[in-house]
N, C-alpha and C positions, 0 to 999 in steps of 0.2 A: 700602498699608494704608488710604488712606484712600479711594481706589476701592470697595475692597470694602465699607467701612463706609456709601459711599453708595448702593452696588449691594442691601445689607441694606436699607437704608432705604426705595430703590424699593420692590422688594418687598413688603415689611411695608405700605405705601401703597395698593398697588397691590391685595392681599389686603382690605385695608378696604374701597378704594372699591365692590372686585367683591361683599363680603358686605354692603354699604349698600347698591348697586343691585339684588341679590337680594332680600333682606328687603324694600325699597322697594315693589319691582313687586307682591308679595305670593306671593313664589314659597315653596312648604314642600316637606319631604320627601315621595318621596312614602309615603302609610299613613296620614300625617298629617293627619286633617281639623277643622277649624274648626267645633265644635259650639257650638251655642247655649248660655248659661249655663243657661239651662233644663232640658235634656238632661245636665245633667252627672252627675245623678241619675236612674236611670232601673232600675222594673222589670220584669226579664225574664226571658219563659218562652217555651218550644219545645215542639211536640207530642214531637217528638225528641230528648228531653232530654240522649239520649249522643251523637249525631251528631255528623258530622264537620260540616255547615254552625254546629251551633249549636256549637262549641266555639272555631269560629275566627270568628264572630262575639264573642262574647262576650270571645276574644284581643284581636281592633280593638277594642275598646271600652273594654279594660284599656286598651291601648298609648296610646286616647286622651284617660286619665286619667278616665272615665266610670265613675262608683261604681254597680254592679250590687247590687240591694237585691230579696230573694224577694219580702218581703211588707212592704210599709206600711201605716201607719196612717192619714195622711196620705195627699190625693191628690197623687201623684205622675205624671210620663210613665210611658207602660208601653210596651215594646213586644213583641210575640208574634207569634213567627213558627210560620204555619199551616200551613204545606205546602212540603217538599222534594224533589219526585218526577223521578228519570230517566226517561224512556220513549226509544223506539230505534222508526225504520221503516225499513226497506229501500229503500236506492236504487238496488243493484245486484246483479244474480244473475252466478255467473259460468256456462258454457253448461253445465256437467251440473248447474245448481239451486242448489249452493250459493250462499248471501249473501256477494257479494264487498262489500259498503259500505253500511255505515249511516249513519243520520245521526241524533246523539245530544240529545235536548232535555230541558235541564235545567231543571224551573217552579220559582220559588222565589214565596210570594206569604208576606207577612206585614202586618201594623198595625202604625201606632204612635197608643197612646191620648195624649190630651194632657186632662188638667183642663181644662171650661172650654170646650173646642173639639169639634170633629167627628173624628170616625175617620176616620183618614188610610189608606185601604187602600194598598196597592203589591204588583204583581206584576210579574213578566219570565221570558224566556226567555233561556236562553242555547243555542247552536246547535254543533253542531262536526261535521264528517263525520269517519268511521273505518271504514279498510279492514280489512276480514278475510281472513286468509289461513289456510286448517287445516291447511297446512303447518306454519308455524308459531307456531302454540296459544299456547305458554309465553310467546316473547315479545309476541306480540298481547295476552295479558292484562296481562302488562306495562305496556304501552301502552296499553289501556285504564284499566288502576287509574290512572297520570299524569296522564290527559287527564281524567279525573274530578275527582282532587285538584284540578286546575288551574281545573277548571269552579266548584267547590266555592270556592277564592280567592276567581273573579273572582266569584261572587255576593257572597261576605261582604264583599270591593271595594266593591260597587254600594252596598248595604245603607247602609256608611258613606257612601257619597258622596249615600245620598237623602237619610240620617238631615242632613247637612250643612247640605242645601239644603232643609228645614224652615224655613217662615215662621214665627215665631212673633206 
């Protein structure tokens, strides 16, 4: 009995020290970003108002308790993002002409206005290759819509982790 009740007690210790030296180092989930008090109100527009970059941006920014306001009266941060474009080049033919491999580049470029301060542009790329096969079509686009969405994440990712690293 009273093993066990000490073996609890490790434990339960043991769980503290390891969520003290977490929180310590300044480790967070991840999704979770550290915006400036500044930014915690912030308005936002998209040339793409129903897009799938602006909808899962606008999700990070709920999730990281970021009050999205259309229109103020007051100057506020703003931020607007300007352009979401796929484009695709060819890397590989296979030998009767078809496109065996592309390679897929996703631009994402947007602002964040800040009262006060300079326009902060930002742009990137993100990169991915993708094999084509016309055999088979069905699940190739499959795979294509996935590797999109995923492209689509990792920008609205980045977005947070610039919006983050904002000097104020």
């Amino acid at each position: 009995m009273t093993q066990s009740i000490i073996r609890q007690v490790g434990i339960v210790i043991s769980f503290s020290l390891l969520s003290i030296l977490l929180s310590g180092c300044g480790f967070q989930l991840r999704g979770n970003y550290l915006l400036a008090p500044e930014l915690q109100t912030i308005e936002f527009s998209s040339v793409d108002k129903f897009g799938e970059l602006t909808r899962l941006v606008k999700q990070h920014l709920t999730i990281n308790d970021v009050n999205l306001v259309k229109r103020s009266a007051k100057p506020i941060p703003q931020m607007r993002i300007l352009q979401d474009n796929l484009d695709r080049r060819t890397l590989s033919v296979f030998p009767n002409g078809q496109v065996a491999e592309y390679e897929l580049i996703y631009t994402v470029r947007y602002q964040v206005l800040i009262p006060g301060k300079e326009i902060q542009d930002f742009n990137f790329e993100l990169n991915r290759d993708y094999q084509d096969d016309p055999d088979i079509a069905l699940a190739k686009s499959r795979e294509l819509s996935l590797m999109l969405r995923e492209m689509r994440q990792e920008a609205a990712n980045k977005i947070l982790r610039d919006m983050a690293s904002i000097q104020l």
